[in-house]
Each structure stands twice: as structure tokens, then as C-alpha cells.
KEKENU-642531 format. One line per field, with one value per residue (C-alpha): residue number from 1; x, y, z; residue in one letter. Coordinates in steps of 0.25 Angstrom, whole numbers, plus 5000, padded with zeros to 4 digits. Example, Ala and Ser with C-alpha at 12.3 -4.5 7.8 and 13.67 -1.06 7.14 Angstrom:
! residues 2
seq (1:2);
px (5049:5055);
py (4982:4996);
pz (5031:5029);
type (A:S);
! end
This chain:
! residues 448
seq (1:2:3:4:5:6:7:8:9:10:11:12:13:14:15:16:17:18:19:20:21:22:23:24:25:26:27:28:29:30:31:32:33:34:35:36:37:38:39:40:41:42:43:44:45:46:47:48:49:50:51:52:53:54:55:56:57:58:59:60:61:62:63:64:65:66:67:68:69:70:71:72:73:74:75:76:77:78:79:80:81:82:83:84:85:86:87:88:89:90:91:92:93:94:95:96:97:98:99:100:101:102:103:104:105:106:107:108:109:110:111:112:113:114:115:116:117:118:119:120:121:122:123:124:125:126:127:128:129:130:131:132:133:134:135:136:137:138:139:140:141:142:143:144:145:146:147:148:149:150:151:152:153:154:155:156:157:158:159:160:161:162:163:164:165:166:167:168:169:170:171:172:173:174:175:176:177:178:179:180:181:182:183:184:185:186:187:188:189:190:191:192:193:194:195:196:197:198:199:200:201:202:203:204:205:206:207:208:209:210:211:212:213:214:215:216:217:218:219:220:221:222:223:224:225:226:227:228:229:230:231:232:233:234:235:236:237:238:239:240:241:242:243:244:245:246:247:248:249:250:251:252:253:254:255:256:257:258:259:260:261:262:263:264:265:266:267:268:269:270:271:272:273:274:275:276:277:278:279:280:281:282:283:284:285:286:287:288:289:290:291:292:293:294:295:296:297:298:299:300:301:302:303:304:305:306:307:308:309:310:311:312:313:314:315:316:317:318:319:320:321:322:323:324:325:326:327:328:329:330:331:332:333:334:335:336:337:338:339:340:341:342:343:344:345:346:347:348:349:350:351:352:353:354:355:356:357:358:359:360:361:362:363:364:365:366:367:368:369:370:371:372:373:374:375:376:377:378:379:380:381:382:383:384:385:386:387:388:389:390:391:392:393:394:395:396:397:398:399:400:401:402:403:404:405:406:407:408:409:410:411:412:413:414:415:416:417:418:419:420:421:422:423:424:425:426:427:428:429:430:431:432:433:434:435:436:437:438:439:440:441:442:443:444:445:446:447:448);
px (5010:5004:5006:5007:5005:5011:5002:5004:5014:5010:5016:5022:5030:5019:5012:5002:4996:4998:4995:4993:4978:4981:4995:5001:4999:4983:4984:4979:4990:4980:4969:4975:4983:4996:4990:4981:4990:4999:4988:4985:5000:5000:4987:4999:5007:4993:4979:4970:4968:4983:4987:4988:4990:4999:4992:4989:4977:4973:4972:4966:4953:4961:4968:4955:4947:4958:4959:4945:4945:4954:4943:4950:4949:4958:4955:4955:4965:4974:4975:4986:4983:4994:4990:5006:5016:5028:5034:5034:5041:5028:5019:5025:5028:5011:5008:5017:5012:4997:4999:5007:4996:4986:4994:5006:5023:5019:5026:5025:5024:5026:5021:5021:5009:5014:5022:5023:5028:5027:5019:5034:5036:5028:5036:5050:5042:5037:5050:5055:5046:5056:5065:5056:5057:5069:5071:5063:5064:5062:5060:5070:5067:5080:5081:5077:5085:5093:5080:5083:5068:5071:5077:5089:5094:5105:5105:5116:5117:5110:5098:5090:5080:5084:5097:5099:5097:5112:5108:5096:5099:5089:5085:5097:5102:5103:5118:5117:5104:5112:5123:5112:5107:5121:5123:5111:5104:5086:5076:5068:5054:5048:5041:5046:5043:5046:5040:5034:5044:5055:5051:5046:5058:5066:5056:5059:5074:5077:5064:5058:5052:5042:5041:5036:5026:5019:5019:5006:4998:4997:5005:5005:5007:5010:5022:5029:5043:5041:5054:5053:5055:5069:5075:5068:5070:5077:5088:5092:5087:5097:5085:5082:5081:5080:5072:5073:5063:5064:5049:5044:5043:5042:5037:5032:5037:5039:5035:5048:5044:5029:5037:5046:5035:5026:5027:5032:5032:5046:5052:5048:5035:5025:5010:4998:5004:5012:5025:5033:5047:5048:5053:5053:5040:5029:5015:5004:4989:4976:4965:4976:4984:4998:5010:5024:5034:5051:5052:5058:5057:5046:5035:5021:5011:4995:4987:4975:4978:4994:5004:5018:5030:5044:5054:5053:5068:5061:5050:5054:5053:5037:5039:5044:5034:5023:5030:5030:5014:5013:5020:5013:4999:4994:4982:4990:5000:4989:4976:4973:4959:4954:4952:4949:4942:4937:4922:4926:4934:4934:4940:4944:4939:4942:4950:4950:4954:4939:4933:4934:4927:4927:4920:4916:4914:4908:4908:4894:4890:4901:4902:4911:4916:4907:4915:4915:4926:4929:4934:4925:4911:4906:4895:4892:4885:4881:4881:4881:4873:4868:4873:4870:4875:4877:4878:4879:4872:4861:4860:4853:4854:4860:4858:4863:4863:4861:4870:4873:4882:4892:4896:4909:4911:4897:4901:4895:4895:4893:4887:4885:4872:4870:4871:4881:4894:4892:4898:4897:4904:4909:4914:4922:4921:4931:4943:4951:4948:4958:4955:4959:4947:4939:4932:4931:4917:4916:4921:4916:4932:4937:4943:4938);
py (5090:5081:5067:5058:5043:5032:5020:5013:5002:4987:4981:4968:4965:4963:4951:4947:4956:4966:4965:4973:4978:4980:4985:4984:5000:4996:4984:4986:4985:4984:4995:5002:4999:5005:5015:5019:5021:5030:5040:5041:5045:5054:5061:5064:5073:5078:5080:5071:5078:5081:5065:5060:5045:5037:5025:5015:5015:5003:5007:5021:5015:5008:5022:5027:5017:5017:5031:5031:5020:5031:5040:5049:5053:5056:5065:5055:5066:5062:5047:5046:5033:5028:5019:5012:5015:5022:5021:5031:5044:5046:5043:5054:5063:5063:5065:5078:5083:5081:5087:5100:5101:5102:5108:5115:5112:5102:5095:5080:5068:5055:5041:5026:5020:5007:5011:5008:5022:5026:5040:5044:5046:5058:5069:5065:5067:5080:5083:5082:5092:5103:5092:5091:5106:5103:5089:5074:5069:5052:5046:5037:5026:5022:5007:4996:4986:4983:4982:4978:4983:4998:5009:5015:5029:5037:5050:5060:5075:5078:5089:5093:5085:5073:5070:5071:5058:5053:5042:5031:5016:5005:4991:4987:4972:4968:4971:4985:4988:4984:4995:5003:5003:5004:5015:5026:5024:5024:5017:5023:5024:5032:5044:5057:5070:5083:5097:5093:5106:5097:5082:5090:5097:5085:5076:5084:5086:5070:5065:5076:5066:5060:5074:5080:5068:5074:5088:5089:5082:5066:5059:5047:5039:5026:5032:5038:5032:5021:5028:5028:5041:5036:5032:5045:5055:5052:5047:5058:5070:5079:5085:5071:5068:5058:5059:5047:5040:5031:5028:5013:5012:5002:4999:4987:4983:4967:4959:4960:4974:4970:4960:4971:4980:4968:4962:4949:4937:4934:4926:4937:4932:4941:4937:4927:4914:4903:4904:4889:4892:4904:4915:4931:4927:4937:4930:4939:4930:4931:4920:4908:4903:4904:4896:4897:4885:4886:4897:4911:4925:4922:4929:4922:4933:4926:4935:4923:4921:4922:4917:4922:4916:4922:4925:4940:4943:4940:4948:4958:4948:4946:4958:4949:4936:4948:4950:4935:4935:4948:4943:4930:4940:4932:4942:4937:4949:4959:4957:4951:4941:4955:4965:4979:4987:5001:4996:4985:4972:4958:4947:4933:4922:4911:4909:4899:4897:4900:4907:4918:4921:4934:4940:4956:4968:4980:4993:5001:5009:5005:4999:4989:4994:4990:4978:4965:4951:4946:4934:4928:4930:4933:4928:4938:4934:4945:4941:4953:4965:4973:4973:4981:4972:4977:4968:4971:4984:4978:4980:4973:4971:4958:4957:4947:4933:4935:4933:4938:4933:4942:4936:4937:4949:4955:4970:4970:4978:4977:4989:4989:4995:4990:4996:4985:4980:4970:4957:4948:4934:4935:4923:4923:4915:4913:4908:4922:4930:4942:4954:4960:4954:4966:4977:4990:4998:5006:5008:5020:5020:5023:5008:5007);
pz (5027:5017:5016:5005:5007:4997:4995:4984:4986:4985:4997:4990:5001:5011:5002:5006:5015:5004:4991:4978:4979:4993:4998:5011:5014:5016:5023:5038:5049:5062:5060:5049:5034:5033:5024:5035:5046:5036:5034:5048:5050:5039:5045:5055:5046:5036:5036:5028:5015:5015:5013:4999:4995:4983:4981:4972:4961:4966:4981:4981:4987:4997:5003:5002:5009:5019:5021:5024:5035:5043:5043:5032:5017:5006:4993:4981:4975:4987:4983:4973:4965:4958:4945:4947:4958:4954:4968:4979:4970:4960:4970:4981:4969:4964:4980:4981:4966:4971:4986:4979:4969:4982:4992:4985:4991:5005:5015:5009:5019:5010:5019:5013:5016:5022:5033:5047:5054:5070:5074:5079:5064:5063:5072:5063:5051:5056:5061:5045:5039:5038:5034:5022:5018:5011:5009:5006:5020:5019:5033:5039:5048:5059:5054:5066:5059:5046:5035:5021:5017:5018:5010:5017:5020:5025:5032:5027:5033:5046:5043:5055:5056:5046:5038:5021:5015:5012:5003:5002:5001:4995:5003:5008:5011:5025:5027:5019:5028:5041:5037:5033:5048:5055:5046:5051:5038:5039:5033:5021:5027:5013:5022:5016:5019:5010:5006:4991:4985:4990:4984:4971:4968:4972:4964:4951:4951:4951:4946:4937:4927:4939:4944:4928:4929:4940:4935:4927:4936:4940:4930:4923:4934:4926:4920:4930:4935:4948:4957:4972:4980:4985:4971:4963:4972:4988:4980:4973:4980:4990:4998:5006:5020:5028:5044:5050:5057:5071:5072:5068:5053:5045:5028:5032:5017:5023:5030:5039:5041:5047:5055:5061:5065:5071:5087:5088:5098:5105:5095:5084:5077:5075:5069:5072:5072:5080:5083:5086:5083:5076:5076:5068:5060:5054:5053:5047:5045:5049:5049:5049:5061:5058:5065:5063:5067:5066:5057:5057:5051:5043:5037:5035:5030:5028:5020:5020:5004:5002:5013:5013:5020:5020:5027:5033:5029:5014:5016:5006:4995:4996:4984:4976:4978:4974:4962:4959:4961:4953:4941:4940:4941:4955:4962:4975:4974:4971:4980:4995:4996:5000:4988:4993:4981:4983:4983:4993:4992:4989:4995:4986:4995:4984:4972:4963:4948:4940:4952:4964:4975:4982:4993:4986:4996:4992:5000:5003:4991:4983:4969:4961:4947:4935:4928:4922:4921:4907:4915:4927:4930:4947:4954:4965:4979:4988:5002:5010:5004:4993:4977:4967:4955:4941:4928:4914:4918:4926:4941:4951:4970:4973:4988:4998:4995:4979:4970:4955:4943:4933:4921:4916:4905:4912:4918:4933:4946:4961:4970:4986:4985:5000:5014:5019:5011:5000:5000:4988:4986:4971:4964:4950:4940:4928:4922:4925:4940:4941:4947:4934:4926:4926:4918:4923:4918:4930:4944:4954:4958:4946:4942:4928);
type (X:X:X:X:X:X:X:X:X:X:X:X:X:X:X:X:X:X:X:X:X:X:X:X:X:X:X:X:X:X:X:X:X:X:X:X:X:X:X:X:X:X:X:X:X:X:X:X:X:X:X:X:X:X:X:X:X:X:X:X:X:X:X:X:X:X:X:X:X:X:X:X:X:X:X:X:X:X:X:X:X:X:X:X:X:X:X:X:X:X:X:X:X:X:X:X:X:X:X:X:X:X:X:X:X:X:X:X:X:X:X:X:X:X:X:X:X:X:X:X:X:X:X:X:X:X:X:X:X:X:X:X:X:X:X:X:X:X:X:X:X:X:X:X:X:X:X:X:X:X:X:X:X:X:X:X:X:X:X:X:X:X:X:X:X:X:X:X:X:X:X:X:X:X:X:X:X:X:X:X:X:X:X:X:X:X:X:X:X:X:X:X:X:X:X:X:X:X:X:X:X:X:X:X:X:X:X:X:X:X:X:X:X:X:X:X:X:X:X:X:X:X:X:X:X:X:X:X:X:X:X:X:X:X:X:X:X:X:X:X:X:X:X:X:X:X:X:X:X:X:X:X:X:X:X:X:X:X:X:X:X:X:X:X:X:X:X:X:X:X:X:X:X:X:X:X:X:X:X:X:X:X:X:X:X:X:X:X:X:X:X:X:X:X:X:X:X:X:X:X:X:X:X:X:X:X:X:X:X:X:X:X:X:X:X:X:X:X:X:X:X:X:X:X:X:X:X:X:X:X:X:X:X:X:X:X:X:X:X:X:X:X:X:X:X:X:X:X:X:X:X:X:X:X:X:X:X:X:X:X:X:X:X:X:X:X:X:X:X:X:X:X:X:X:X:X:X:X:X:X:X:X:X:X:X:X:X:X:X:X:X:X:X:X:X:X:X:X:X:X:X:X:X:X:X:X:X:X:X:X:X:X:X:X:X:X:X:X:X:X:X:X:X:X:X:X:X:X:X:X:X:X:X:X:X:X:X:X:X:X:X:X:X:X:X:X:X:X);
! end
């Protein structure tokens, strides 16, 4: 069987644990990211070469590196890297073309990446395989409670195992979800399972436009039509089913979700903070003592440099303050204090309007991209290891406790030609300090 893994959504809801640069599927729930823990459960189902991954451009270093802390590699002709998502129909459809132009017709097991699923998930799912000969089998998940946050579906005729799909049902209200519930319908958990004849076929009679882009080749990724699985193809197609699923599940796509899933006190709190009063409140913060006093249902989620406080039954609109920040162009929505680049990270330690300071980390052996800034010049303070800095073509070591200075419009580069990890205190000067102000000229990663 192989797998497919989609990994390229930007978790708005969760803000501001996840942001833009670094989506919810990578952030580290205990010892492992969401990410993480879904390759270990599709190493239950594959081998390791036989698992491919949709992501984003922008996080094909972060699977990699991630994959790689597991003790695991992937072929870089297994990352998919999407310049823009299109939803999950495109990104599932370039997975299936790429394994049949490997493997030839296969048994297709499609996993979001940010999922919460119990180990009893993987005997049902097994169980579906010759469900999946003839049909697109989507998971089901028994509902726990009447949930406004999930897609809906109703089972029709009885197969054995599974039922057809009689109809699917968008996010509900609450009184539509209750009816929903009472009347045997499951929650859309967006696993699926089919042979890839089945989804191909399928695929080209109700979507034949996207299925000719994929014909020659990788397409213009760019131009092809955003449409999820459920509205492009489920929605139309006779040969789906539907196996339902009575396992702990959750999308985590709220902050109610989390809440759900988390242990609380006796009087429904759950986090690190004190309770006077209070009752069904969700704290998450580190490094800050947190106390709540004569207030219910609340959500109050510390990421060290945003706060957000709402009402969990309001949870789902965090979507919608992330669209404010994004259309007003504030860094808030797009990037945590911790950058992680595939040379290493940065973390912002003060911002200011003329300056910035940050704290640089660069890997062993590794190598920014040769650029320059029209717009702010750096002073660079090296306080842990070796550099190996280059400017207007002329290299020379700066070494702990020296310090050099790049003027702005002058093309410069940072090397850890070290043994140890290179730390580097960075300060910007200028009247403009996005991210966005640089020049590419080279980059070992292929970001010019």
C-alpha cells in the first residue's frame, strides 16, 4: 500500500501557535509534531520509500528535517512541493499521478497531516482494502457530540464492510448538527482509501479539465483550479463509501477541539494556570504564570509574543482575525519569534521601528544564501563559534566575540565553517525591516 500524506495547510485557526511559516502539522504535541506522529502511523500501513508528501514550497526543509529526527529519509522526488495550495483534490490527484508513474495501478491510502487518530484506527482501515477495489472509501468517525466544525455524511445502502455514501452535508449549525447526530450521520475525518484505477477514472469523468493538467507530466501548478476532494469529486461520484470509524479522532482545527481531547480539573479547566472561580477554560503558556478568576468557557492561548482570548464556543473565528492581520500585511500572522530556515533559525529578541535584533542560528556545515538589503544594513556579533563571512566578494573567519558590519545595497554571506553550531547576535538598521527585503544571488537550497 502506499501512502500519501497532505501537508500543506496553514492552520489559521490555531493562531498563535500556528502560524504561516510554521503551520500547526509541525508544531510538537509532547515528543512529537502532528506531522511526525502521522508518519509513524503510516509506517503502519507502508514501508518508507512508499510514503509520498504534498506540502508547501515553503516547508520542504521543515518535512525533511522532521522526517529525519525520526530516524528516517524520504526521496526529495517524494516531497511534492506545492508553489500555492489548491486544496486537497490537486494535491491528492499529483500524489496518485507520481506513485502510478513509479509503481503503476496501487492501493492509495490518503492521511491529513494534523490529525489526532487512536492505533484501533488501523485494523478498520485494513479491514476496507477490498472495500476500496471498487469504490473511494472516506472514513467516518461516530460523532461524541453534536460539532459544528466538521463536515457531515450520511450512510446509504449496507455493503459488506461499509455502507455507500447517500449524501455529504457541509458545517452545519448547531441545531442542523444535533439532527445530524440523532440521525446516524458521521463525521468527515478526510482519510480515504482507494485503488488509484478507481480515483483516476472517477477523477476524469467529473473533473477531466484538472485530470488533462496532469497528463503530461507536473503541471502548471499556479493555474490549476483550488476544489476540495469533497465538492470536485465525493460529491458527484456513485462509487463512494463511507467506513466508519469509532476510535478517538479529532482535526484539532480549534481550539475547542484541543480543549476536548486535553484532561481537565473537576470543574473542567485544563492548562498551567489558577483557577478561582471558573469554570471549562483552556489555558496554553509557558514562561508566565497564568490565573483565571470568575470566568467561564474561555480560551486564553500565550505564544510569548501574541495573546488571544476568546470564547471557545468562538474559536472557529480566529480564521478571521488572521485574515484581518494578513490584509493590513502584519508579520504576526505569518512568522513565530522562532524562524526555522533550512540552514538553521532565527529568533526576533526585539523589535523596534529603525531597528531589530535577532538571535542567527546556523547548522554545522551549513550556509546562508548569498544576498543583499536595499533597505537596512546588519551588524553581526558572533558569540558562539566560527563564521566564514563573505562581502562584496571578499571572505574572511570572524570568531567568537568579533563582530563585522554589512552595509545596506552590499551582497554578503554567513558560513558555519565550525565544529559547533554558530550563534550570532544580528541587529538591523533602517527605516524598512521585512523579511521580504532581500535579494537573492545564490542559495545552496534552491531559493534564488
Amino acid at each position: 500500500m502506499k501512502v500519501i500524506i497532505l501537508a500543506g495547510g496553514v492552520g489559521t485557526r490555531l493562531w498563535p501557535l500556528s502560524r504561516e511559516s510554521y503551520p500547526k502539522q509541525f508544531l510538537y504535541m509532547n515528543s512529537h509534531s502532528l506531522f511526525q506522529k502521522t508518519w509513524l502511523r503510516s509506517l503502519k500501513f507502508s514501508n518508507p520509500e512508499d510514503i509520498y508528501v504534498v506540502t508547501g514550497e515553503n516547508y520542504r526543509f521543515i518535512v525533511e528535517n522532521q522526517i529525519e529526527e525520526l530516524g528516517y529519509n524520504i526521496p526529495e522526488e517524494h516531497v511534492l512541493k506545492e508553489t500555492v495550495g489548491k486544496n486537497t483534490l490537486p494535491a491528492i490527484l499529483w500524489g496518485v499521478k507520481t506513485i502510478c508513474a513509479e509503481s503503476g495501478d496501487s492501493d492509495i491510502l490518503v492521511f491529513p497531516s494534523d490529525h489526532i487518530l487512536d492505533d484501533g484506527a488501523v485494523d478498520v482501515i485494513n479491514s476496507a482494502v477490498p472495500l476500496s477495489k471498487e469504490n473511494i472509501v472516506v472514513f467516518g468517525i461516530n460523532p461524541s457530540e453534536a460539532n459544528t466544525g466538521y463536515g457531515y455524511i450520511k450512510p446509504g445502502k449496507e455493503l459488506s464492510p461499509g455502507y455507500l455514501v447517500d449524501e455529504f452535508k457541509e458545517k452545519p449549525d448547531l441545531p442542523l448538527a444535533k439532527k445530524y447526530v440523532e440521525d446516524g450521520y458521521l463525521w468527515n475525518s478526510g482519510i480515504f482509501l482507494f485503488s488509484s484505477e478507481v480515483f483516476l477514472k472517477e477523477t476524469g469523468k467529473y473533473q477531466p479539465e484538472l485530470y488533462e493538467a496532469f497528463s503530461n507530466g507536473d503541471p502548471d501548478y499556479n493555474s490549476l483550479k483550488s476544489v476540495s476532494i469533497d465538492y470536485g469529486l465525493l460529491e458527484f461520484s456513485e462509487r463512494v463509501a463511507v467506513m466508519p470509524l469509532d476510535v478517538l479522532w479529532s482535526d484539532l482545527g480549534s481550539f475547542r477541539s484541543i480543549y476536548n481531547i486535553k484532561e481537565h480539573d473537576k470543574n473542567g479547566n485544563c492548562g498551567p494556570a489558577d483557577f478561582i472561580e471558573s469554570k471549562r477554560n483552556f489555558v496554553h503558556a509557558k514562561d508566565k504564570k497564568v490565573a483565571l478568576i470568575g470566568v467561564d468557557n474561555l480560551a486564553v492561548i500565550d505564544s510569548g509574543d501574541a495573546l488571544l482570548v476568546c470564547n471557545l464556543d468562538n474559536s472557529e473565528s480566529v480564521k478571521d482575525l488572521v485574515k484581518m492581520y494578513l490584509d493590513r500585511d502584519d508579520d504576526v500572522a505569518r512568522y513565530h519569534l522562532t524562524v526555522n530556515r533550512p540552514w538553521g533559525s532565527y529568533t526576533v529578541l526585539e523589535t523596534q521601528p529603525f531597528f531589530k535584533i535577532k538571535r542567527v542560528s546556523v547548522k554545522k556545515g551549513h550556509v546562508l544564501s548569498l544576498q543583499l538589503h536595499h533597505h537596512r544594513s546588519e551588524h553581526w556579533v558572533v558569540v558562539s563559534g566560527s563564521a566564514e563571512v563573505t562581502l562584496n566578494g571578499e571572505t574572511k573567519i570572524v570568531t567568537r566575540g568579533q563582530s563585522t558590519f554589512v552595509p545596506a545595497g552590499v551582497s554578503h554571506r554567513l558560513f558555519n565553517n565550525g565544529k559547533i553550531p554558530l550563534e550570532v547576535i544580528e541587529v538591523q538598521i533602517g527605516e524598512y525591516l521585512g523579511e521580504d527585503d532581500i535579494v537573492r544571488f545564490e542559495d545552496v537550497y534552491g531559493r534564488v
